[in-house]
C-alpha positions in Angstrom: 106.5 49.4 3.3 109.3 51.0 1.9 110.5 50.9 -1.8 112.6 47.7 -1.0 110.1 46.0 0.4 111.2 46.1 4.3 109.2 47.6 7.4 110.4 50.4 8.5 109.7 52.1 12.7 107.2 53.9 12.1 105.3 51.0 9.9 106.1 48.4 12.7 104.3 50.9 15.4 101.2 51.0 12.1 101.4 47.3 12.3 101.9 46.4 16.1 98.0 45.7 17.1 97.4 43.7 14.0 100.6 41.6 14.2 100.2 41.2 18.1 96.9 39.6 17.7 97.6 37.2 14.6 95.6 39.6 12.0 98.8 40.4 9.6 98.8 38.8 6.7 102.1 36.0 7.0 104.0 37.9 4.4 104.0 41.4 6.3 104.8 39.4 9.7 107.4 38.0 8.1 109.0 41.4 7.3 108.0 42.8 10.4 109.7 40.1 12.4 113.2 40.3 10.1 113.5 44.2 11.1 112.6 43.3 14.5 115.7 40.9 14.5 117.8 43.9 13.9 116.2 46.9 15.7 116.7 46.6 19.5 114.3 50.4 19.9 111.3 48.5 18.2 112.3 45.6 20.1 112.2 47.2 23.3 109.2 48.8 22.1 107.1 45.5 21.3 108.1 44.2 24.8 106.6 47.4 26.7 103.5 47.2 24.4 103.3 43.8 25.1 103.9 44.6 29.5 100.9 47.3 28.5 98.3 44.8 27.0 99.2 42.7 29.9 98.2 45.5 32.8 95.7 46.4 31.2 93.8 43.0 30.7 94.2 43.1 34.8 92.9 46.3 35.4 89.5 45.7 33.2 87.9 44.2 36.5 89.3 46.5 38.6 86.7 49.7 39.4 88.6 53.5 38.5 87.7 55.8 41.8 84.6 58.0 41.3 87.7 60.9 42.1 90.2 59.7 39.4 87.2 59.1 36.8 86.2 63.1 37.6 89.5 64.4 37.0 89.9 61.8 34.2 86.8 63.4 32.3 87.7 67.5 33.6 91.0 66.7 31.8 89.5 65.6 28.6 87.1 68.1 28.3 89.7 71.2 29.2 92.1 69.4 26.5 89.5 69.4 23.8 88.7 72.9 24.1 92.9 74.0 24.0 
């Protein structure tokens, strides 16, 4: 929080997965939701967070390719090494 006692962007983003799921205590919601009423970026970025939780709760049935999951894994490894 900052000295004044407001949320700034980057604490919102901190914040997001424990607000979003009704885990922040009411007084930091509160704040959260107040700079939220005058920040249309973190608005716009609570919406597309929100769109993402939503795919991805309909994907978690759906089975990734054997050919995706390969390149999926040859990517991580190559990335961890760099």
């Amino acid at each position: 929080m900052t000295d004044n006692g407001e949320v700034d962007c980057r604490e919102l983003v901190e914040l997001l997965a424990d607000y979003l799921a009704g885990e922040l205590p009411r007084d930091q919601a509160e704040l959260l939701e107040w700079h939220l009423e005058g920040c249309r970026p973190c608005v716009a970025f609570v919406n597309t967070y929100r769109g993402t939780i939503r795919v991805a709760q309909t994907l978690a049935g759906v089975e990734m390719p054997v050919e995706l999951k390969q390149r999926l894994v040859s990517f991580l490894k190559s990335s961890s090494r760099a």
